[in-house]
C-alpha positions as a Markdown table, in Angstrom:
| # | Residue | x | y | z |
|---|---|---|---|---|
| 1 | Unk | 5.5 | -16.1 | 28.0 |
| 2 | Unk | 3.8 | -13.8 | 29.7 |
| 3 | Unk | 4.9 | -10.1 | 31.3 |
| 4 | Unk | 5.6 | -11.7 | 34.6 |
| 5 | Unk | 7.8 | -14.1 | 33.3 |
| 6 | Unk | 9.9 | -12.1 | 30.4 |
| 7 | Unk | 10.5 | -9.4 | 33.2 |
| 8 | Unk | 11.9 | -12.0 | 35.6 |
| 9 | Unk | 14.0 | -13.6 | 32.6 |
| 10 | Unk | 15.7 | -10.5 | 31.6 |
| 11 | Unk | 16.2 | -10.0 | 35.3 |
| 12 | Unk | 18.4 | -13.3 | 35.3 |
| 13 | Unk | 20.6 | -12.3 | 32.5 |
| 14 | Unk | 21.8 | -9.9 | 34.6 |
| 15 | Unk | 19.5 | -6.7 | 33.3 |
| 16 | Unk | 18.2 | -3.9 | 35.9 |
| 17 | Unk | 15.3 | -2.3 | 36.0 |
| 18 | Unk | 15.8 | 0.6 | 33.8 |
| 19 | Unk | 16.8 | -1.7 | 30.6 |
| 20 | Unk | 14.4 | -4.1 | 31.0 |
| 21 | Unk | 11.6 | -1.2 | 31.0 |
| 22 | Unk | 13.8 | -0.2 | 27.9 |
| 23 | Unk | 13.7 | -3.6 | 26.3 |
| 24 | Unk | 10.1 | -4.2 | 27.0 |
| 25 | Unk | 9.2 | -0.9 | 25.3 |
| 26 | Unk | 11.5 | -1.8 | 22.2 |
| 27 | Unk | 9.7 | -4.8 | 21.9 |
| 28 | Unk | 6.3 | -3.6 | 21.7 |
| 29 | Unk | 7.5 | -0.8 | 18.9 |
| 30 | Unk | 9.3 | -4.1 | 17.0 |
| 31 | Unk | 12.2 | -2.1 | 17.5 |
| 32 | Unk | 15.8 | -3.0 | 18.9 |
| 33 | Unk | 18.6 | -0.6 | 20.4 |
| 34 | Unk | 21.4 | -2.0 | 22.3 |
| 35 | Unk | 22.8 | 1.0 | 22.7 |
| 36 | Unk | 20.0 | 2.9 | 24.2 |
| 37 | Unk | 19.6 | -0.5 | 26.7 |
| 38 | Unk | 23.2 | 0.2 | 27.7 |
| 39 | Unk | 22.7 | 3.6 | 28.4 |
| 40 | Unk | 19.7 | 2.9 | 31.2 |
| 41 | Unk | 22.2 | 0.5 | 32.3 |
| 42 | Unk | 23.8 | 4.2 | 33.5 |
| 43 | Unk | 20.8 | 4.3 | 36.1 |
| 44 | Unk | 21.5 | 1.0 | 37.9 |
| 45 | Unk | 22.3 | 1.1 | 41.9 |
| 46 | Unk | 19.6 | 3.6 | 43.2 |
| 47 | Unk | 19.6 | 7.2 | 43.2 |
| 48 | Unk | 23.0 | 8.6 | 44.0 |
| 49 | Unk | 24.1 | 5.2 | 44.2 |
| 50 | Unk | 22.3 | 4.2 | 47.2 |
| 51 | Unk | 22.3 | 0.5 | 46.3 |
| 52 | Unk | 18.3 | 1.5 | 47.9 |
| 53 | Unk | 14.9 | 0.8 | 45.1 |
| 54 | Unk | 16.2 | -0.8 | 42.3 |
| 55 | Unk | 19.3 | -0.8 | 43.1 |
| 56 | Unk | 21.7 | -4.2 | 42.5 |
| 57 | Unk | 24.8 | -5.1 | 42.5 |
| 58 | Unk | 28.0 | -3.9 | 40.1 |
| 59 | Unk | 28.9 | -8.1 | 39.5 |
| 60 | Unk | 25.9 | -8.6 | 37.6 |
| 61 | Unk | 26.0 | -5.5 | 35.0 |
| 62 | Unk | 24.9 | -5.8 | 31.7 |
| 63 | Unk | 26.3 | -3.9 | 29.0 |
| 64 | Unk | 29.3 | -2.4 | 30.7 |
């Protein structure tokens, strides 16, 4: 699998983009941290909430 396709599978199961840069990064160090995932999950929506870049909707949260 390559980058393309892992980003747009964790982007399925409902991840944003903060925790899967989170997950990626864990990966690569061989690493896990569910808890640190959940935490960027704190990012989601856009800045101030915007719902603008990045931004998606509260239905499909992970880690909540």
């Amino acid at each position: 699998m390559d980058l393309f396709d892992r980003v747009m599978d964790l982007s399925r199961y409902g991840y944003f983009c903060s925790q899967i840069m989170a997950i990626l990064m864990l990966e690569l160090l061989g690493e896990e941290n569910p808890k640190l995932v959940q935490a960027m999950g704190g990012l989601d929506g856009g800045v101030g909430y915007s719902k603008g870049c990045c931004g998606r909707s509260e239905e499909r949260r992970v880690g909540k």
